[in-house]
Every structure is written in C-alpha cells, then in structure tokens.
C-alpha positions as a LaTeX table, in Angstrom:
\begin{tabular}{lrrr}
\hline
Residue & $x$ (\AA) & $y$ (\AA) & $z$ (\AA) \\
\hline
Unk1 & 83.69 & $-39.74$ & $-63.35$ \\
Unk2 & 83.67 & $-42.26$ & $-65.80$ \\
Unk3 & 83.89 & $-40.95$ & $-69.96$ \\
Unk4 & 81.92 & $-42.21$ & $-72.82$ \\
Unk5 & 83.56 & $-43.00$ & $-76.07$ \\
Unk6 & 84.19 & $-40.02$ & $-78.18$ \\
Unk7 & 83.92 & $-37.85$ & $-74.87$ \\
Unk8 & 86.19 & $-35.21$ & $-74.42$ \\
Unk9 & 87.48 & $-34.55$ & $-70.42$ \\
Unk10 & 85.72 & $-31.35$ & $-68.83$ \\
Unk11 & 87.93 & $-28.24$ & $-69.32$ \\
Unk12 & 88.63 & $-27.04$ & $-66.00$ \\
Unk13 & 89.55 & $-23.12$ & $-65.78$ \\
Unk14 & 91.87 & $-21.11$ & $-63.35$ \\
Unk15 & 89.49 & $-18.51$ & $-62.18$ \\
Unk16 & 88.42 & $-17.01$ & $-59.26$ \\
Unk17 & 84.52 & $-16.72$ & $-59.05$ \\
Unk18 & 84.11 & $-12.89$ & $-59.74$ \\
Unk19 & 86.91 & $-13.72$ & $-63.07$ \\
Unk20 & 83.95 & $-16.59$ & $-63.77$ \\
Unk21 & 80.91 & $-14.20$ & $-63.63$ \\
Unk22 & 82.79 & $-11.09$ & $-65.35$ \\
Unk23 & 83.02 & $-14.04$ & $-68.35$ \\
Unk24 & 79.94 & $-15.66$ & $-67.67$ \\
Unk25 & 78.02 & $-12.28$ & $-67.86$ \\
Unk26 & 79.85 & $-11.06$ & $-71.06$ \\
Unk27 & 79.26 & $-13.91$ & $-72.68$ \\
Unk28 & 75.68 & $-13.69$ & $-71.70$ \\
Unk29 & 75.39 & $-10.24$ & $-72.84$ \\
Unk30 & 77.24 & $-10.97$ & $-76.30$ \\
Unk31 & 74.13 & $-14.20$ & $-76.64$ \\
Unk32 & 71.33 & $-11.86$ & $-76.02$ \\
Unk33 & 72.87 & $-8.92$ & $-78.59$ \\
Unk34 & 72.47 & $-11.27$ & $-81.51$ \\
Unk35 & 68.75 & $-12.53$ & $-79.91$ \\
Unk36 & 67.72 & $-8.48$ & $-79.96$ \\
Unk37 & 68.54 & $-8.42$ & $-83.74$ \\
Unk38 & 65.90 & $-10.81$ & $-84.36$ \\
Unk39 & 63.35 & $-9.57$ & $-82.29$ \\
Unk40 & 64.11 & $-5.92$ & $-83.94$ \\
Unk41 & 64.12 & $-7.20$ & $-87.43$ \\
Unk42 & 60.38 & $-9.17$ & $-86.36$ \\
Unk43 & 59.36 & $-5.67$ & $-84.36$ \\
Unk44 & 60.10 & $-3.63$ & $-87.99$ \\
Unk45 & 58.19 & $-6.21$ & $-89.90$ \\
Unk46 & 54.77 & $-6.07$ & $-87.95$ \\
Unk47 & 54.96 & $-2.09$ & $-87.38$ \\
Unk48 & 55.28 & $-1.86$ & $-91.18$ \\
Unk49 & 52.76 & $-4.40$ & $-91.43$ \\
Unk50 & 49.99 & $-2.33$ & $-89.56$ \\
Unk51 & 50.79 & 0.87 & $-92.54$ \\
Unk52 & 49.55 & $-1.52$ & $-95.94$ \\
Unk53 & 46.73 & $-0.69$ & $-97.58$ \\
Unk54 & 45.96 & $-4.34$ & $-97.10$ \\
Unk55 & 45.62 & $-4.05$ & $-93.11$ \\
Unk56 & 42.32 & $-3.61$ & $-93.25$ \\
Unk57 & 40.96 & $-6.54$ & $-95.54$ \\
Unk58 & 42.44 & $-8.72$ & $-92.14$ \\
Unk59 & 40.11 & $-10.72$ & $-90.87$ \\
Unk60 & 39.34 & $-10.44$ & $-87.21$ \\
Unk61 & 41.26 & $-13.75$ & $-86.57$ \\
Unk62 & 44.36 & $-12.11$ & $-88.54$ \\
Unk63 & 44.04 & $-8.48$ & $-86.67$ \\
Unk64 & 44.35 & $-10.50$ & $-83.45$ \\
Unk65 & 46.93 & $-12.69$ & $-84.09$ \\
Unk66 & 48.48 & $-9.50$ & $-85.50$ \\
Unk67 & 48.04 & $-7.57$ & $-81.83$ \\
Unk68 & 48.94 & $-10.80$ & $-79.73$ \\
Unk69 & 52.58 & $-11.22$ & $-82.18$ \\
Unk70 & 53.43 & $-7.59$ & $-81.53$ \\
Unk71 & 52.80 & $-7.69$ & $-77.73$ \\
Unk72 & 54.91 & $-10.68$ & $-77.56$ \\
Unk73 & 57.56 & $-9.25$ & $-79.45$ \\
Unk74 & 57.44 & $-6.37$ & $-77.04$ \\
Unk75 & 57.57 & $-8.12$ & $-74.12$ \\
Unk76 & 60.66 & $-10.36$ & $-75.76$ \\
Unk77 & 62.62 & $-7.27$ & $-76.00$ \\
Unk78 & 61.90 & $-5.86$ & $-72.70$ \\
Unk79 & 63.13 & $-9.37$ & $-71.13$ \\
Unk80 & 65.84 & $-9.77$ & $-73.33$ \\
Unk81 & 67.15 & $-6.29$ & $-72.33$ \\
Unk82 & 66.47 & $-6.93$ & $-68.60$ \\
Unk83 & 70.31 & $-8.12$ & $-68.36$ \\
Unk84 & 71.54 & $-4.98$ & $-69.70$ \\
Unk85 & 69.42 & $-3.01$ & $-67.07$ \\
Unk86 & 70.04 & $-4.82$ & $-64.19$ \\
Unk87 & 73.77 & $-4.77$ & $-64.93$ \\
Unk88 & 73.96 & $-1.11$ & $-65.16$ \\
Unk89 & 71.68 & $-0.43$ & $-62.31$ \\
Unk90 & 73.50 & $-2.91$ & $-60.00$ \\
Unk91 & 77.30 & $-2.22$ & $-61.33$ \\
Unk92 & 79.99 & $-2.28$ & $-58.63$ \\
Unk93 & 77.74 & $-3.27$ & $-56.23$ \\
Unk94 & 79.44 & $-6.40$ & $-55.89$ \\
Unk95 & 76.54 & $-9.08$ & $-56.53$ \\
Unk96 & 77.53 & $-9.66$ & $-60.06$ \\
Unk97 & 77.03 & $-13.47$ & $-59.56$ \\
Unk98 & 73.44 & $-12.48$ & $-58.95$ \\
Unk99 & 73.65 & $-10.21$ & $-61.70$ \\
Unk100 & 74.61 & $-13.50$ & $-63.82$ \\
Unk101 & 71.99 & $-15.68$ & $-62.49$ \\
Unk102 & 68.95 & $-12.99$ & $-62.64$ \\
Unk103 & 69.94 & $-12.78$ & $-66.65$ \\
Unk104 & 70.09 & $-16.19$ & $-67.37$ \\
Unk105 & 66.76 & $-16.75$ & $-66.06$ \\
Unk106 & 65.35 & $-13.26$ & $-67.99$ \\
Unk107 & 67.26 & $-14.72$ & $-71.23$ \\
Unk108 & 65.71 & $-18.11$ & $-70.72$ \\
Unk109 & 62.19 & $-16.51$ & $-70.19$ \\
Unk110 & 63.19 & $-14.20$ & $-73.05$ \\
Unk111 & 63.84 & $-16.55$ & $-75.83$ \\
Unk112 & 60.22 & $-18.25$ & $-74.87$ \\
Unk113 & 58.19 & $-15.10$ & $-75.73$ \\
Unk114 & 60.55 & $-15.05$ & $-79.07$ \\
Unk115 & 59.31 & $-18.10$ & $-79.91$ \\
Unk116 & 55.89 & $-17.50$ & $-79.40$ \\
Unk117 & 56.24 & $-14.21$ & $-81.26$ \\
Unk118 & 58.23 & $-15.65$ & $-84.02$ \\
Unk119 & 55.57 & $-18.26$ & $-84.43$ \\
Unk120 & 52.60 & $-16.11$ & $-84.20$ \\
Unk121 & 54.79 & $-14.48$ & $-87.01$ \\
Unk122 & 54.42 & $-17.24$ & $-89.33$ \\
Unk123 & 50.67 & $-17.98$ & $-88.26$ \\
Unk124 & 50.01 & $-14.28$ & $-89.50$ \\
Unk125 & 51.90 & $-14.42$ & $-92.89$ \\
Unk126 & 50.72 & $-17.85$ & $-94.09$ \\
Unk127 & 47.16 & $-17.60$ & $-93.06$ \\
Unk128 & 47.46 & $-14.50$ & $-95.53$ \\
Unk129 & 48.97 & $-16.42$ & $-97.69$ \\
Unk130 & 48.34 & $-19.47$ & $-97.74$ \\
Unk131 & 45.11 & $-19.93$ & $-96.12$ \\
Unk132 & 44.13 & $-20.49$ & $-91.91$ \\
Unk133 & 44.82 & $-24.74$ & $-92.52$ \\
Unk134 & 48.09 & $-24.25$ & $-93.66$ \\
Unk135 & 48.65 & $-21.66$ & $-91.40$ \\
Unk136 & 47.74 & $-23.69$ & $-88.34$ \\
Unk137 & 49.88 & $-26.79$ & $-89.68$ \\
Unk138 & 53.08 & $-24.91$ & $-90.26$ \\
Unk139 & 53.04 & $-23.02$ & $-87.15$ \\
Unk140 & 52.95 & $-26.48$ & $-85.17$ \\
Unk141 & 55.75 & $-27.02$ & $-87.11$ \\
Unk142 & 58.11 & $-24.00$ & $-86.08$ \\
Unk143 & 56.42 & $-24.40$ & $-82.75$ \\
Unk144 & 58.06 & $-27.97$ & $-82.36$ \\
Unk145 & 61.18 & $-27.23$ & $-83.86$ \\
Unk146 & 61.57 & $-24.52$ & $-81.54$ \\
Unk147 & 60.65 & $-26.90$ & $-78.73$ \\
Unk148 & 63.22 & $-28.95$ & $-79.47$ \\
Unk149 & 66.43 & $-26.96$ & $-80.69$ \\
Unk150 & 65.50 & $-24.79$ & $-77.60$ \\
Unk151 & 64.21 & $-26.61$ & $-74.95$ \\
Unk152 & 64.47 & $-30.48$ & $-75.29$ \\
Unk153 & 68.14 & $-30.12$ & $-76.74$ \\
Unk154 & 69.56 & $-28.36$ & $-73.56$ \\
Unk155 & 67.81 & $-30.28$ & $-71.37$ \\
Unk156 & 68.71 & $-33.83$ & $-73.40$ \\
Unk157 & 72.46 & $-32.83$ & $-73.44$ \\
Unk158 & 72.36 & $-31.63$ & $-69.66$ \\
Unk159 & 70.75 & $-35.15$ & $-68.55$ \\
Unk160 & 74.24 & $-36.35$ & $-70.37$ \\
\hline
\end{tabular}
C-alpha cells in the first residue's frame, strides 16, 4: 500500500476480535450518548412548544410540520437507543460482533431521522419567525450541510 504525502501509516492493534468489538461497541455506545442529548434537548423544545398560548395561531402548514418534527424526533430516539436494547437483551450470548454491526447500522439510520427532525426544527421556528420563504431557504441550508458533514464526508474520506 502505497502513502500519500502528509499520510500517516494505519495503526494496527493487538487484539483479538471479541477485545475489537468489546471497544468497537463501547465506543459506539459512548457516540450515540452524546447524539441522545440532542435529540432530548429537541424532544423538550417541541413538547413545550405544543403548551404556548401561541400554538394555536399556527397555521395548518406550521401544526404539521410541528407533528411530522416530533414523530421524527421520536423515532430518532427509539433508533438511537436500539444499541442499548439489543446489547442488553443479547448480553453474553456471544454474538457481540453482531451486536456491533446491528448498532452501527441503527446509529447510521438514527442520525438520518435527527437530521430530518433537526431540520424540520428550523423549518418550524423560522417560518414563525421569519416568514415560510425564509423558512424554506434556510432549511435547504441545514439540510445540505447535514448532507455533507454527515454523509458525503464519510463517504469522501472512505473512497481515500
């Protein structure tokens, strides 16, 4: 394998492949506890949201953007805890590998319906505040930043 300038050599570790998925799964399950503070922290906002006196001066555009956000945000956290579940429901069962490979696919699926629900977010506030247009053009803004931190990042650097 031939390196690039600037390229560092691959680090090659000493472990046996249930050492590899005990570390592979904790540091999956340390990723997704900082993910579940943001979906919390978006969860509080739109229950509080629904309890303003100005809830119902929403338009019906607004109210369902509103119920669509929420749902995704629910859905978020119920995939982004799937890991934790399927750990404790499969521990010492000896398929921990499969344990690992389950959650990075629930994580990956996860952090898609945070995105949607953290842009459906914004749509919600800033048509509110700022009006439907500006609304629309911001959220295609977080929607392709979110693209490409999340998606076309990872997928540029793993093409490297």
């Amino acid at each position: 394998m031939q390196m690039q300038p600037g390229q560092s050599p691959p680090m090659m570790r000493h472990e046996t492949p249930e050492e590899r998925a005990d570390r592979n799964l904790v540091e999956l399950l340390q990723e997704l506890r900082v993910v579940q503070t943001g979906v919390q922290i978006v969860f509080a906002f739109l229950l509080g949201v629904a309890f303003t006196s100005r809830f119902p001066q929403l338009s019906d555009f607004q109210r369902g953007t509103y119920v669509v956000t929420l749902l995704l945000t629910v859905v978020s956290a119920a995939v982004l805890a799937t890991p934790v579940a399927l750990h404790r429901g499969l521990f010492h069962r000896g398929v921990k590998p499969r344990i690992v490979a389950l959650s990075t696919r629930f994580a990956q699926i996860g952090l898609v319906f945070l995105a949607l629900a953290l842009n459906g977010a914004v749509l919600l506030l800033l048509d509110v505040v700022l009006g439907l247009s500006a609304a629309i053009a911001t959220t295609v803004v977080t929607t392709a930043m979110f693209a490409a931190l999340w998606l076309l990042l990872p997928w540029a650097l793993r093409r490297r």
